[in-house]
N, C-alpha and C positions, 0 to 999 in steps of 0.2 A: 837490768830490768826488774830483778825483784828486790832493789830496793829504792826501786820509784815510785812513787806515793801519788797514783790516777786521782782526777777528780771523778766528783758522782757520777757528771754525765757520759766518760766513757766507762763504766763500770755497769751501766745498765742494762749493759747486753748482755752478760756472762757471769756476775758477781751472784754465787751462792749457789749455783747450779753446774753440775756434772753432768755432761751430753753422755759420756760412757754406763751412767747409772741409767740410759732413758734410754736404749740403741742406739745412740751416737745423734740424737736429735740434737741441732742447732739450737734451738728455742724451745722451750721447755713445754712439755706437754700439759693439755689439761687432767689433771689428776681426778678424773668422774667417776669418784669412788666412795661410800660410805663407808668403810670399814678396811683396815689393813692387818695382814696375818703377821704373826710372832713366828720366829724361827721355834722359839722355845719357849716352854708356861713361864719360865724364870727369866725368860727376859721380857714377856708381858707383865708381869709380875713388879720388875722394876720397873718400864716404862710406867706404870701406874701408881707408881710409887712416890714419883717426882711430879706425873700429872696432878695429881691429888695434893701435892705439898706434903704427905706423910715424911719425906728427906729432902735435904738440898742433893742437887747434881755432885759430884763426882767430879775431880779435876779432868777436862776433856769428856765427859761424857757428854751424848745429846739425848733432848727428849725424843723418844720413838719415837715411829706413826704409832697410833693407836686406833683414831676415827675423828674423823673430816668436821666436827663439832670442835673436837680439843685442836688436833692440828693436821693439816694438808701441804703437800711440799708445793702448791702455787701458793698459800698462802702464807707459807714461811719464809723462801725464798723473796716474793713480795716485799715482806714486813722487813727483811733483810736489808734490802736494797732499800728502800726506806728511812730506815737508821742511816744510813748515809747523809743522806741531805741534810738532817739537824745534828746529824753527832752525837746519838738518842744512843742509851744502849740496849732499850729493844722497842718494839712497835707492837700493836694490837689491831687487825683491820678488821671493820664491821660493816654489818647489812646497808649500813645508811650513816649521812653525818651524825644524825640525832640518835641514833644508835649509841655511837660514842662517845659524844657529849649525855649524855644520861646514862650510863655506864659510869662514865667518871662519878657524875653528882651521886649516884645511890651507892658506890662504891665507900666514897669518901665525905658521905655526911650521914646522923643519926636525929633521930628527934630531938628538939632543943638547941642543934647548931645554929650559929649565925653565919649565911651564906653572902658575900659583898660581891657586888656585880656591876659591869661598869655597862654605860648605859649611852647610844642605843644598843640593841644587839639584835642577833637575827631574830626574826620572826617565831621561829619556831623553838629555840633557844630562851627569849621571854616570857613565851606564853609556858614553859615547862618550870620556868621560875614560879611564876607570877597565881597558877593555877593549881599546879600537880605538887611542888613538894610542898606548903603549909598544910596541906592533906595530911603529911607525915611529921608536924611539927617542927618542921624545919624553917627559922625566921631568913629575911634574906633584908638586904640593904642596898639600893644600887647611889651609884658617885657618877657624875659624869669629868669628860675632859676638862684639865684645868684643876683636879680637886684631889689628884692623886698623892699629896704629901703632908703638911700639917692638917690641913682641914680634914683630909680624909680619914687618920689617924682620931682627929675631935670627935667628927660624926661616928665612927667605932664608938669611944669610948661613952659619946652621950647614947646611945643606945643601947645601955644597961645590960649588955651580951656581950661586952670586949672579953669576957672567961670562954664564951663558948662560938669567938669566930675560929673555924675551921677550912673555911677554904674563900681563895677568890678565881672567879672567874670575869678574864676578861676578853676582847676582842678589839683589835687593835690592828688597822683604820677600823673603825664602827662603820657595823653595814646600817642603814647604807650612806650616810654622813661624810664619810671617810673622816671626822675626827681620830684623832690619836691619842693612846693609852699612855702614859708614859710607863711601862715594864720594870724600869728596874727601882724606881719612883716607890712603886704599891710594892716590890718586893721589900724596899726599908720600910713601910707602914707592916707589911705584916710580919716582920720580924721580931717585932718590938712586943708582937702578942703571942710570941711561942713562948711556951714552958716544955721544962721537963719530958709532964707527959699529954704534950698536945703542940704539930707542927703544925703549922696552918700553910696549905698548900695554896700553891698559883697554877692556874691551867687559862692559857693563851688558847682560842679559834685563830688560827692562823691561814682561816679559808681565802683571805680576800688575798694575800701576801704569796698563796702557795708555800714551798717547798723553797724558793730561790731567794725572793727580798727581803726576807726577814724571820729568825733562828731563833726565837723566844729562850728555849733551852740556855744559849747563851749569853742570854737577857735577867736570867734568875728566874724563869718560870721551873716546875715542875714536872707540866705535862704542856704538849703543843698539840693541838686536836685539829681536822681538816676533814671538812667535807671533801673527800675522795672523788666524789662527782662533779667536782670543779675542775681547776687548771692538775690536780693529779691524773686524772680519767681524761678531762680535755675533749672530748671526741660526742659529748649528748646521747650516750649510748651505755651508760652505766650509773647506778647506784652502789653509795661505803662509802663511808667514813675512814679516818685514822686516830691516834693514840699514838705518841708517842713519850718514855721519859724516863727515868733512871730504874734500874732494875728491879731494885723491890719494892718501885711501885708498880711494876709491872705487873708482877708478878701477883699481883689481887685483882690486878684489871682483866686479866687474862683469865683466871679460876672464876672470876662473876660473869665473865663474857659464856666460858665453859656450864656454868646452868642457867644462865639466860638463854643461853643459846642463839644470842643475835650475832655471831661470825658470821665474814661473807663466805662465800662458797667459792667451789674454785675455778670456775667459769669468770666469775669477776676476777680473783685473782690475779689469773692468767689476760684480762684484757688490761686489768692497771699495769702490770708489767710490760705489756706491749705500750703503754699511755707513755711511761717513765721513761722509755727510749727517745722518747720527742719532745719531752715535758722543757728542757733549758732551750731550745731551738724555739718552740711553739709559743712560748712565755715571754721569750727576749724580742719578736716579731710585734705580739699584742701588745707589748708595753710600748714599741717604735712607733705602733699605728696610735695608741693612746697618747702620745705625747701631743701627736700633729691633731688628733680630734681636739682635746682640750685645750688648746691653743684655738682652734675655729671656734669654739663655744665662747672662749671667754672673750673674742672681737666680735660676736654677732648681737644685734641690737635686740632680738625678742630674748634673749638670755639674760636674767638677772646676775644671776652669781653661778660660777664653777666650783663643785667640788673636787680636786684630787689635788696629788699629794707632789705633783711636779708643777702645783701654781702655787703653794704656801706664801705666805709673807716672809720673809729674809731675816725681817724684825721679829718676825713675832714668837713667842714660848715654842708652840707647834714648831718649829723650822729646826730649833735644836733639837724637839724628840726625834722628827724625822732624818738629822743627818745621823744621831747616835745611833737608831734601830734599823734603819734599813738602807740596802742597797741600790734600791732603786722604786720610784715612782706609783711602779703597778699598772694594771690597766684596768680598772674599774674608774669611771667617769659618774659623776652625779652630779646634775644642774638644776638649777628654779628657772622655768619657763617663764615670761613674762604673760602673768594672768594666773589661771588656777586650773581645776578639775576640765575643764573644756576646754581650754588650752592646749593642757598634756594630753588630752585624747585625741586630739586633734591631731597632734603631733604623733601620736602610739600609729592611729588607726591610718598616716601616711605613709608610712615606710616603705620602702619597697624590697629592699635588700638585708636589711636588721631587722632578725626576727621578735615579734613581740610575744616574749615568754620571759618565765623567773628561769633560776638559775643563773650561772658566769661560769666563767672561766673555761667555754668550749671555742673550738676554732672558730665559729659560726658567733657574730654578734648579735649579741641580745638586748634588747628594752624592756624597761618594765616601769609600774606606776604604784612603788612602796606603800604607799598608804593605804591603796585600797586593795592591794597584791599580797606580795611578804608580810606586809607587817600590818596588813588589817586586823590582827586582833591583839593590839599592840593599844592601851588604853588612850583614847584622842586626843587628851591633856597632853599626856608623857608623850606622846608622839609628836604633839606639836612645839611643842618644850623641847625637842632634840632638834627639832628643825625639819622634821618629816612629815613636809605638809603637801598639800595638792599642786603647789606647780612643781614639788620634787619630780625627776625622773632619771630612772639610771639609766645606765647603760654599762655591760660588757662588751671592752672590744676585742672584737678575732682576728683573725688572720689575713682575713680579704687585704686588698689591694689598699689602702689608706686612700686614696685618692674618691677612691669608691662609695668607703663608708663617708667621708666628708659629704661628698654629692649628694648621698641619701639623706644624711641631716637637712643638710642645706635645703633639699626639694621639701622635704616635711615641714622644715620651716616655715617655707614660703607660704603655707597651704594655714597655716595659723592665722 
């Protein structure tokens, strides 16, 4: 038995955590503590030592507790279990997704970088492009799907900053389009601009994909970021983000997280870990019931066009990104109703069973109406140039009954 090599999903019960260290508790407590005592000044002393980056660790050694800011054992054990599912070798979990997508950008860009972004992106993710870092001097360029190799490379270098791109960030399917990134595509464009002394990183949102379809890490990204409060959390009942990617880049992600101060706390901790127990069960159900949705959408007549990634064209570029990067489909759904804004409200304000809110990735399905929702403040042009126009509507599918949610469509349909 110990030299059988578990997958993540049964490792999620038990993986990082001692019952003996907590009174023999099965499940690990929540640790609602701000502060933990030193046996001895010299071993606070080191713990702070390594906290700080003043020395590397120690062969075998770990970081203390010290306080629930720097580190908390829901939150380590978490981040732990974690690294599992991408093969990370550490993790950083936050307040919120945008927590740690903006952690990474200020961490790993300086006045005068050029930041390359692929395009749509989330809502919130854009508008922190598009508004907040040219505040700081930071140029940015976005590329959509289709542009990720020589051209993308062109446009670098006609933008007179090919010295000072620094990093790309992409997200792949594009929320909410579901276009595709090609990954390993941008990591040969941005290989070609590293020197010496300047890597130019890749960080993948890996929110729509979760933990299970697709592993950026070993795709050639750097870091693979996730809103937490999606298909990780699963359950509509928490906020965080994640972080994960090779150790020393961790290791600056973690020490700016430490005076930001935006770690989760370990109330969340403690429910993502309870999430992670049911995450490949809960995941592998909503992709079974999205298959059978997006199959009804794309035979129904007030439907224009389906988005997702288990109707691709066979022919087409997209079909090989999709079979190289990922394992399976997803369950995010995005269609063009036939008509427009009154249409899709039409269709929002019928539902009966799918709830009409933002967010994905909970048991409970969801609708929403991009344009004027998420990505309202996304500029109208570049929103309609991506294809995120008024009769867009998404949808996450949950766990219910598949037959159930079809009917629900189907009745909201009708009512258009």
């Amino acid at each position: 038995m110990m030299d059988h090599k578990f997958k993540p999903e049964s490792l999620m019960m038990t993986y990082g955590y001692k019952p003996e260290l907590s009174e023999g508790a099965i499940k690990c407590p929540i640790f609602q503590t701000s502060t933990f005592a030193f046996k001895t000044a010299e071993e606070g002393k080191a713990f702070f030592e390594v906290a700080y980056g003043k020395r590397d660790k120690l062969p075998n050694e770990e970081l203390g507790l010290i306080y629930s800011r720097i580190n908390n054992p829901d939150l380590e054990i978490l981040e732990n279990r974690l690294c599992l599912w991408d093969k990370a070798d550490d993790c950083a979990v936050f307040e919120s997704g945008m927590a740690a997508i903006s952690t990474v950008l200020l961490e790993f860009l300086k006045p005068g970088d050029l930041l390359v972004y692929s395009t749509p992106l989330y809502g919130g993710t854009d508008h922190f492009i598009q508004h907040f870092l040219p505040k700081f001097g930071i140029e940015t360029l976005g590329f959509t799907s289709g542009q990720e190799g020589d051209e993308l490379e062109k446009m670098i270098r006609d933008s007179g900053k090919a010295d000072k791109l620094a990093m790309m960030i992409l997200e792949t399917p594009a929320n909410p389009t579901n276009h595709l990134i090609d990954i390993e595509s941008c990591r040969a464009v941005a290989n070609k601009f590293n020197t010496s002394d300047n890597e130019v990183l890749i960080a993948v949102d890996n929110t729509y994909m979760g933990p299970l379809w697709q592993h950026p890490l070993q795709l050639g990204a750097d870091f693979v970021m996730y809103s937490a409060t999606k298909y990780i959390g699963g359950h509509s009942d928490v906020i965080a983000g994640a972080v994960l990617g090779r150790k020393d880049l961790m290791v600056r992600i973690k020490t700016l997280r430490t005076f930001l101060g935006n770690m989760a706390g370990p109330n969340t901790g403690w429910l993502l870990m309870r999430s992670l127990e049911t995450l490949k069960v809960r995941m592998e159900r909503q992709q079974q019931n999205a298959i059978k949705v997006a199959g009804f959408l794309n035979a129904h007549p007030k439907v224009e066009s389906v988005h997702y990634l288990g109707l691709i064209d066979k022919n087409s570029p997209a079909y090989k990104i999709y079979k190289r990067q990922y394992s399976g489909p997803g369950a995010m759904v995005s269609f063009d109703i036939a008509g427009g804004e009154k249409e899709a409200f039409k269709f929002l304000n019928s539902l009966k069973l799918i709830k009409l809110a933002v967010s994905l990735g909970s048991t409970e399905s969801l609708a929403q109406h991009p344009v004027t929702m998420t990505h309202t403040g996304v500029d109208p042009d570049h929103a309609r140039k991506m294809g995120i126009t008024e009769k867009l509507i998404r949808v996450s599918i949950g766990v219910e009954d598949s037959d159930d949610i079809i009917w629900d469509i189907e009745q909201a349909l009708s009512k258009v």
